[in-house]
N, C-alpha and C positions, 0 to 999 in steps of 0.2 A: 617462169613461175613454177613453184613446186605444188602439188596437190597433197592433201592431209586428206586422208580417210576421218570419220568422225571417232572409229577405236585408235586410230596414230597419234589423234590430235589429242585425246583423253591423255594418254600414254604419256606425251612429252610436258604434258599440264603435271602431271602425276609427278615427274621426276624434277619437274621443277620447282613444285610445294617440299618437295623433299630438300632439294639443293638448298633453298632457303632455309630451310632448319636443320640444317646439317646433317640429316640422318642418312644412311649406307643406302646406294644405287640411286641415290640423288645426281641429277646433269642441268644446268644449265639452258631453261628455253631456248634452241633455235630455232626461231620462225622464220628468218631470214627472206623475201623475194618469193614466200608464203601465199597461196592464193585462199585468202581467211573470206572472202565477199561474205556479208550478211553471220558471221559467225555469231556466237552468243560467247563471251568472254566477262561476262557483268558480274563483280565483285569479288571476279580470281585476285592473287596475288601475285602479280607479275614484274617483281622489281628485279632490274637487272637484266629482263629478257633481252634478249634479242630478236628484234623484229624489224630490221634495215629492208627498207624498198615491198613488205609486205602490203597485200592489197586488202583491205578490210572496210572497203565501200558496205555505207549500211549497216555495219556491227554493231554489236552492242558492249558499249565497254563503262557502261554507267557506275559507278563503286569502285572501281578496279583500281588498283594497287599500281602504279605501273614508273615509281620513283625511282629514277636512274637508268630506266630503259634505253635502249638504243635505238630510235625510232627515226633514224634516219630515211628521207625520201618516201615516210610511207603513206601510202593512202589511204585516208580517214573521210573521204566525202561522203556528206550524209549520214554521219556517224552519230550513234547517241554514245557521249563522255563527260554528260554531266556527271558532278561531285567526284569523278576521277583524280586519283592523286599523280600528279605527272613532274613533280615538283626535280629540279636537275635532269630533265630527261633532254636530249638531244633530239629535235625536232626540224633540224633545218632540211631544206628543200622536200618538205614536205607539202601534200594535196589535205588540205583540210577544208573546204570550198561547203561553204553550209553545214560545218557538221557542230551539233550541239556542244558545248564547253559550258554550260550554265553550272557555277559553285562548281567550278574544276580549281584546283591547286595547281599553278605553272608556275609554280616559285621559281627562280633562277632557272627555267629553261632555257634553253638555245632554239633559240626561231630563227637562226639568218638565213641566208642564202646557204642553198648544196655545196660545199665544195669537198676538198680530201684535205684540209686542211683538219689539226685537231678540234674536238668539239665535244660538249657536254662535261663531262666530269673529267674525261683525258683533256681540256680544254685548262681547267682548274688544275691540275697539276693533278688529281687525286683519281686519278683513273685507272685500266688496268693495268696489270705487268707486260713487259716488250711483247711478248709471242700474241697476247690476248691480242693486243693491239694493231699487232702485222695483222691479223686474223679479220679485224674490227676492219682494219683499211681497206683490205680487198672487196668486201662486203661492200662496203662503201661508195668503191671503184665502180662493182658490179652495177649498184642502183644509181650512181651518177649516169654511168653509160644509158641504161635505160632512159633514165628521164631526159635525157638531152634525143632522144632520137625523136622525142615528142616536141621540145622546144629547146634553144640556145639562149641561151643569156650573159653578157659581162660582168664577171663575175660570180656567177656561181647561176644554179636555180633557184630563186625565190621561191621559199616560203608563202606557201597558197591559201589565203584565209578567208578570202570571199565570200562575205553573206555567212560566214559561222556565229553562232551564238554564245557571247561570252561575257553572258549576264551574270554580275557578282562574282566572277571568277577573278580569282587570286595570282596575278600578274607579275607580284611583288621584285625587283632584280631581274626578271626574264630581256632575254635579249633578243629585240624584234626589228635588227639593224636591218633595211629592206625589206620589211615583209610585204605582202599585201593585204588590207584588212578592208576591201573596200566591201560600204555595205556593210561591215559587221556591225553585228550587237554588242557593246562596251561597255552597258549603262552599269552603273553602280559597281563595274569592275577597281578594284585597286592596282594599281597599276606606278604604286611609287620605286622609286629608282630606278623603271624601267628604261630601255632603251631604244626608241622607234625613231632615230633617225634617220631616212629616208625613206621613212615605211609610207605605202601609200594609204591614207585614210578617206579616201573620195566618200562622202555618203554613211560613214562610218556616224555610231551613236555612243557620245562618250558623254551622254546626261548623267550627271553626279557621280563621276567616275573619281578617285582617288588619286591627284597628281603629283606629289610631293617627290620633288625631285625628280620627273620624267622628264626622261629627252627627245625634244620634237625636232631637231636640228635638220634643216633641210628636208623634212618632211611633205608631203603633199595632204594638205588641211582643208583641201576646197570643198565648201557643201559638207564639213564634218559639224556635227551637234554638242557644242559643248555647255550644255544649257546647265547652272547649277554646280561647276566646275570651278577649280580655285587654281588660278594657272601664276600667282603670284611668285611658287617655287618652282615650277616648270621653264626647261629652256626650249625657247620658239625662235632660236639665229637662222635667221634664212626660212624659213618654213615656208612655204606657198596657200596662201588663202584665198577665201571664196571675194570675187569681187561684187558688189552687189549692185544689182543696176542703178542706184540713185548716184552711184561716184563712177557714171558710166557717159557722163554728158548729156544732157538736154536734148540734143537733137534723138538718141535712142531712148530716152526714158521718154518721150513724147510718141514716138514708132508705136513701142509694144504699148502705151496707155490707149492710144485710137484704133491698133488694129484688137486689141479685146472689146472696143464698142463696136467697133464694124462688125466683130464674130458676132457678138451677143444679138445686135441690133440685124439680124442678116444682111448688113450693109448698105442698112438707111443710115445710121451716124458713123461718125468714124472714118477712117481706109485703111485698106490694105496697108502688112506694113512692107517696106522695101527696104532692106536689110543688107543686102548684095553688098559685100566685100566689107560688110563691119567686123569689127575684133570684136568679137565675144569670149575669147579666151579668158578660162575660168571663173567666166560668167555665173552668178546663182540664177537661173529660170526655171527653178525647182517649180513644177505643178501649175509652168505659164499657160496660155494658149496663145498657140502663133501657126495656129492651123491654117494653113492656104497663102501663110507666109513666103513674100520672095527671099533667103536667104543664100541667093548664088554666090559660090566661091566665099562665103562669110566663115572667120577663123573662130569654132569653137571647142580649139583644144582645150582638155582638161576640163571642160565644162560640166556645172552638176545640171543637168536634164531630168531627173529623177522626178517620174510621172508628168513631163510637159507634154504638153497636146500639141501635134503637128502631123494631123492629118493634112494631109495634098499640099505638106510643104514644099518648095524649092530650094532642095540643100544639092543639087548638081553641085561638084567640085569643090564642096565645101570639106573644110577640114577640122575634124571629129578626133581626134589620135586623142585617146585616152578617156573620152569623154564619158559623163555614168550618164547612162541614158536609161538604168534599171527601171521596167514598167510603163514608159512612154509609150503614146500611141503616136506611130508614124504609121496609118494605114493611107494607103495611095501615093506617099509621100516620093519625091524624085531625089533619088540618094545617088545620081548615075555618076560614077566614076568620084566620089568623095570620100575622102580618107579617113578610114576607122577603125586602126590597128591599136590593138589593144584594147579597146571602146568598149564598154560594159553594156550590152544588150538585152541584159536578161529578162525572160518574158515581156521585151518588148513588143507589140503588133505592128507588124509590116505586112499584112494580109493585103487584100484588098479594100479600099474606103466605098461608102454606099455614096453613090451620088444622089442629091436631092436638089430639087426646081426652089429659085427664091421664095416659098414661103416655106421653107425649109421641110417640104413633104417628100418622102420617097419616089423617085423617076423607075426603081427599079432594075437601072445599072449602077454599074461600080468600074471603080480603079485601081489597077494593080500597081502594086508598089515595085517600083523599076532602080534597080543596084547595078546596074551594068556597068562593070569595070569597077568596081569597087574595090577597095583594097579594106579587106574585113582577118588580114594575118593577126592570129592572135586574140578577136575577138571574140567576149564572150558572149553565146547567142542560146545560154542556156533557157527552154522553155519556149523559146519564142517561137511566133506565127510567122513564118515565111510563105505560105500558101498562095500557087499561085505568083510570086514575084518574078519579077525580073531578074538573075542572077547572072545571066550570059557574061563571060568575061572576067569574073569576081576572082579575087585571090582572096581564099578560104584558108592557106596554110596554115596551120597549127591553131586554128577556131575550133571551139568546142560546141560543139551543138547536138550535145545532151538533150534528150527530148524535144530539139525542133520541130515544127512539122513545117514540112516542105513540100505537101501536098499541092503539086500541079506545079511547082517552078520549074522556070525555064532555066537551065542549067548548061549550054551551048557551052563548050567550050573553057567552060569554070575551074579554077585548080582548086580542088578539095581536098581536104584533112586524108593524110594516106596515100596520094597523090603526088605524083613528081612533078615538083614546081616546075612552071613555064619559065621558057628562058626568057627576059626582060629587054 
């Protein structure tokens, strides 16, 4: 990463207002692999820049001009880019992971996956001249390498959308082939002729969004919101949806109806539910409770869990890969050795659970939440409470745990982020 003095950064702002109006000792923005963190850039005029693999965690780029840029691989988390105009800009394998797009213009952008193949307006045929573009690829090279030393992917690195906001934002042709958008905000976006086939939308909020002519093709739709939505021109071939418990058999819509009178009733009515080895794969138990629930070795890939209660669950060996677990309370919960790669965490709690005596009063002990052996590669465990957990064994590779706290875990042995994987 390069460093910009605040008089350097002025400077190349300067000659870039110039460039665009063509007046003498005008150049060209290169911000290039740029360490912009927290900049203020709100309401420049920055079309055309270049700003490939640049880090602008936190900026501010609310107004900004920024049609046709070159905003390969960069990072945007946390970003305010509402009413931004981004309309043709090249955005693939970008980190945009919570960052504001509310009334942004991404007309015909390029969201897919990283790769060195052409893209944005070189994509379109209208891009720059040869030399520009040798110029543009090595850049490109440069920020692919980086972002793969963090994670690998087939076919390129995906486009990072995670929990961004992208209310009423102007969608219109943009190409969001792979992306991730899980947890984003969508609502009242337009988003016609768009292209999000095999984009992940786990959790994602597409109420009254504009779909006229989108493509869902092989999509992942589980747990997404499409309330208020007119999908009559939209194509959904292959797409994967939320299944809901009523078209899940008798025998489990009967489980989770008595083990929620058992919770409620502190287990005068009702029982426990026993759950061990059911497919819940992409299950809807958005906001169930199935706390103290057995579900050993129970398959709920792809699952939307978004705010279910499973304190002092039994999910030992169970398998989780992919699952949006955003907001759940797993406190005390036994997670030991269950597969949760990829698995959306965020501010989940896995502290420890208070234990309390059958008239449900505090005893004044607790239980820690035990991941031992867990395979957590890839997952995201943004915010979340680890305090105290079990972690001995865990393969953490390439998990982001942004603001975790992990105050008091036991960590024996654990492969962490940064960390040279254990041999297998």
């Amino acid at each position: 990463m390069s460093f910009f003095r605040p008089d350097q950064l002025a400077e190349v702002l300067d000659r870039h207002a110039r460039w665009i109006k063509g007046q003498p000792g005008g150049a060209r923005a290169n911000l290039a692999m740029a360490d912009l963190e927290g900049a203020d850039l709100s309401q420049r005029d920055l079309r055309g820049a270049r700003l490939v693999g640049a880090r602008l965690t936190r900026g501010r780029l609310n107004g900004t001009n920024l049609a046709g840029a070159d905003l390969f691989g960069v990072d945007l988390r946390d970003a305010d880019i509402s009413r931004a105009n981004l309309t043709q800009t090249d955005l693939r394998g970008a980190r945009l992971r919570a960052a504001d797009f509310s009334n942004a213009n991404l007309k015909g952008a390029d969201l897919r996956s990283g790769t060195l193949e052409p893209g944005g307006t070189a994509r379109r045929g209208s891009g720059p001249d040869a030399q520009d573009a040798d110029s543009a690829r090595l850049l490109h090279k440069a920020a692919l390498a980086r972002l793969q030393n963090e994670t690998t992917a087939t076919g390129g690195i995906p486009t990072d959308l995670t929990g961004a906001i992208l209310r009423g934002a102007n969608l219109s042709d943009a190409d969001l082939t792979g992306s991730i958008l899980q947890n984003a905000d969508l609502s009242g976006a337009t988003l016609n002729g768009a292209n999000l086939s095999g984009a992940r939308l786990n959790g994602a909020n597409l109420s009254g969004a504009s779909l006229d002519g989108t493509r869902f093709d092989n999509a992942d739709l589980v747990g997404t919101r499409m309330a208020d939505c007119d999908l009559s021109q939209a194509s959904l071939s292959a797409a994967q949806m939320t299944r809901p418990i009523d078209s899940m058999g008798s025998e489990i819509q009967r489980a989770i109806f008595d083990h929620e009178r058992w919770i409620d009733s502190f287990g005068q009515r009702g029982e426990r539910a026993d759950l061990e080895g059911a497919d819940l794969s992409r299950a809807d138990l958005r906001n169930v409770n199935l706390s103290a629930a057995s579900m050993r070795g129970a398959n709920l890939s792809a699952a939307a869990l978004t705010g279910a209660r499973l304190m002092m669950a039994d999910l030992s060996g169970a398998n989780l890969e992919g699952a949006n677990l955003m907001g759940a309370d797993l406190s005390g919960a036994n997670l030991s050795y269950a597969v949760l790669t990829g698995a959306d965490l965020t501010r989940v709690r896995l502290g420890p659970a208070e234990i309390k005596d059958p008239s449900g009063r505090p005893t004044g002990r607790s239980w820690a939440s035990n991941l031992m052996g867990a395979d957590l590669r890839r997952a995201l465990l943004v915010g979340t409470c680890l305090v105290q957990a079990n972690l001995a064994e865990a393969d953490l590779e390439s998990a982001d745990l942004d603001g975790a706290d992990m105050a008091g875990a036991k960590l024996q042995r654990a492969n962490l982020p940064g960390k040279p994987p254990r041999r297998r």
